[in-house]
C-alpha positions as CSV (number, residue, x, y, z in Angstrom):
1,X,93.4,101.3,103.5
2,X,96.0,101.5,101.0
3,X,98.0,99.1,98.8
4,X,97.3,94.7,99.5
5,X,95.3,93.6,102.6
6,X,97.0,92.5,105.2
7,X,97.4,88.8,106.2
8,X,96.9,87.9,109.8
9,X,97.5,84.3,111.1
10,X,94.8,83.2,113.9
11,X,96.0,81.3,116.7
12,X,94.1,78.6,115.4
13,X,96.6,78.3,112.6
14,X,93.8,79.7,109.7
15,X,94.9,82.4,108.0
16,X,93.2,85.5,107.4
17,X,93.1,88.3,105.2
18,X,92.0,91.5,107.0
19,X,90.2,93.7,104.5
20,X,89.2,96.4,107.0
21,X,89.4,97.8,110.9
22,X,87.5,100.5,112.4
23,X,90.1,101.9,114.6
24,X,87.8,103.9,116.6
25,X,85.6,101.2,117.9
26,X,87.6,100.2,121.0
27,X,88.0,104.0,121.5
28,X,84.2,105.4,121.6
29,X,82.8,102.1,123.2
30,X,82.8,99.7,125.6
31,X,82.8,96.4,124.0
32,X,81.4,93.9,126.0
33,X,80.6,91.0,123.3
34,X,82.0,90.0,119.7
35,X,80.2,88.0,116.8
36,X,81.7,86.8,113.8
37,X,79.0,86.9,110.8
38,X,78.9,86.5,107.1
39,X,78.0,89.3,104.8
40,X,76.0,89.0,101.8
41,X,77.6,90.5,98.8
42,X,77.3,90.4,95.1
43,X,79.6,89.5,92.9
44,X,81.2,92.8,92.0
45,X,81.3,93.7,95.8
46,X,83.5,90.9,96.5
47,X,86.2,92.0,94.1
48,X,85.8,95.3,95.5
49,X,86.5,93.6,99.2
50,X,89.4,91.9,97.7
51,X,90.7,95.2,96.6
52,X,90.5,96.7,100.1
53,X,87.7,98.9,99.4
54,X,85.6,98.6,102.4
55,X,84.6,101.6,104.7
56,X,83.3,100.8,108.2
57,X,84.3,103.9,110.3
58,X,80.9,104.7,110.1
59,X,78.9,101.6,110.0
60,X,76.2,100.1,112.5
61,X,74.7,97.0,112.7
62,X,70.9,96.9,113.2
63,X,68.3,93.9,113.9
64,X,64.7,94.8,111.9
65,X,62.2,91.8,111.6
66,X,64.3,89.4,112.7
67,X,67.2,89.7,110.2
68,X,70.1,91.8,111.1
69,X,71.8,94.0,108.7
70,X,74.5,96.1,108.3
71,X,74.0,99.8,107.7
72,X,76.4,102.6,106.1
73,X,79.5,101.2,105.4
74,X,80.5,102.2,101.7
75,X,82.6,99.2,99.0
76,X,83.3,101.4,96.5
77,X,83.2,100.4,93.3
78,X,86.6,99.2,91.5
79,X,87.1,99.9,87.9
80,X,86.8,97.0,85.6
81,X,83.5,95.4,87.8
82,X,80.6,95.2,86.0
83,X,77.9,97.1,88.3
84,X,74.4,96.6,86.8
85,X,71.1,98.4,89.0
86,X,71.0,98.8,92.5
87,X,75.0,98.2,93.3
88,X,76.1,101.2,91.0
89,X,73.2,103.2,92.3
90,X,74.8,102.7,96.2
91,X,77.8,101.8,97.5
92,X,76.2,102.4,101.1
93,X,73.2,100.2,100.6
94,X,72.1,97.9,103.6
95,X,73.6,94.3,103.7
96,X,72.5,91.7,105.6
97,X,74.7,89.7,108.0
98,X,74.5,86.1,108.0
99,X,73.7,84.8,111.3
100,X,71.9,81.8,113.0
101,X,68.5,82.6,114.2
102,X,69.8,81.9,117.8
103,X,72.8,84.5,117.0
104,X,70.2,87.1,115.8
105,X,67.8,86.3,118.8
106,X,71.0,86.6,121.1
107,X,72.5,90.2,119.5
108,X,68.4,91.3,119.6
109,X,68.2,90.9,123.2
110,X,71.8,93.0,123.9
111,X,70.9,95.6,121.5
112,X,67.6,96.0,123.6
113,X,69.3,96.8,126.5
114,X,70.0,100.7,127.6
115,X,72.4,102.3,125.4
116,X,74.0,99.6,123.6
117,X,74.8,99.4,120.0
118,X,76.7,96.8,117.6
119,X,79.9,98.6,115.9
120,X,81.5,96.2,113.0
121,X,85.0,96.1,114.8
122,X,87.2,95.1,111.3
123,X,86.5,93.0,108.3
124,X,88.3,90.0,106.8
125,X,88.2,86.9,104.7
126,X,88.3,83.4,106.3
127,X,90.3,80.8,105.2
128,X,87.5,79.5,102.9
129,X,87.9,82.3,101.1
130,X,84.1,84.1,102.6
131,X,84.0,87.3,103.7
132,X,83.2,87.9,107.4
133,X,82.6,91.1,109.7
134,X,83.3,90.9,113.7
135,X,80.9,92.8,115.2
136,X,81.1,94.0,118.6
137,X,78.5,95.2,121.1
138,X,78.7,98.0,123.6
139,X,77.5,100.6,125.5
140,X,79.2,104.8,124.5
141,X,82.0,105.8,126.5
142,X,81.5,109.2,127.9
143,X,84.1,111.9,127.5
144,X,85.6,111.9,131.0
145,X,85.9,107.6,129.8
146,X,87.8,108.9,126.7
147,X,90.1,111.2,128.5
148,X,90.5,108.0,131.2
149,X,91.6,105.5,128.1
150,X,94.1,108.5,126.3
151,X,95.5,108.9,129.8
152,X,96.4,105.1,130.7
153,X,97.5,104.9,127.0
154,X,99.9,107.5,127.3
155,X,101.2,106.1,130.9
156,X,101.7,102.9,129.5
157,X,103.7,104.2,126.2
158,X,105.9,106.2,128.7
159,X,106.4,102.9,131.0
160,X,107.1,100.8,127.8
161,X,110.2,103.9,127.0
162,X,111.3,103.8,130.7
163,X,112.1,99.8,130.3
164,X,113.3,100.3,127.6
165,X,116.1,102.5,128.5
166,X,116.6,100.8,131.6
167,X,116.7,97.2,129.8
């Protein structure tokens, strides 16, 4: 993502600043549940987040010893921060998630099930200024699934054109 975050409004009324969407999500699974969680940053990361430089087309979330952490997505450093031992050594170092222990129990038991995985869906900061990740779980789609969703995307594109002219 180039250029300034955007700024989304909630329905609540809270703004948000969106620091980063994995496009792709919605499209190569089925997301059946979403959590909000808290990521644990240092202090050079965070400027790095505020400065759009988050990466979570390839990211997973994974629950190990009853913590749950968020694995491969890539903050890359931005010039100016100082980065001192392990943050300069990897921007794709594991982070854990900030959940309650009844959250972490509750993702566990979904994760557990046949072929379901947590995707972090997009990125942004709260109103409080913290940086949160919405994490969504779900089960692959399948190719014939992916054709299925191009195919009612399309349709609905050409009905949206049709009204229009016809409007």
């Amino acid at each position: 993502m180039q250029g300034f975050p955007l700024i989304v409004v909630s329905r609540q009324g809270e703004s948000k600043m969106e620091i980063a969407k994995n496009k792709k999500a919605n499209f190569n699974y089925e997301i059946v549940s979403r959590i909000e969680a808290g990521i644990q940053l240092t202090g050079p990361e965070v400027k790095a987040l505020r400065a759009g430089k988050l990466n979570i087309s390839e990211a997973y979330v994974s629950v190990e010893h009853g913590e749950a952490w968020l694995v491969n997505a890539s903050v890359e450093p931005v010039a100016g921060a100082h980065m001192s031992g392990l943050e300069s050594a990897s921007p794709r170092r594991s982070r854990k998630l900030l959940l309650r222990k009844k959250e972490i129990l509750t993702l566990a038991k979904e994760l557990d099930q046949q072929g379901m995985t947590a995707v972090p869906m997009s990125a942004h900061f709260n109103a409080g200024g913290f940086a949160k990740i919405i994490v969504g779980v779900g089960k692959g789609k399948k190719l014939h699934d992916k054709r299925a969703t191009i195919k009612k995307r399309e349709w609905d594109k050409q009905k949206r054109r049709t009204l229009k002219e016809y409007s």
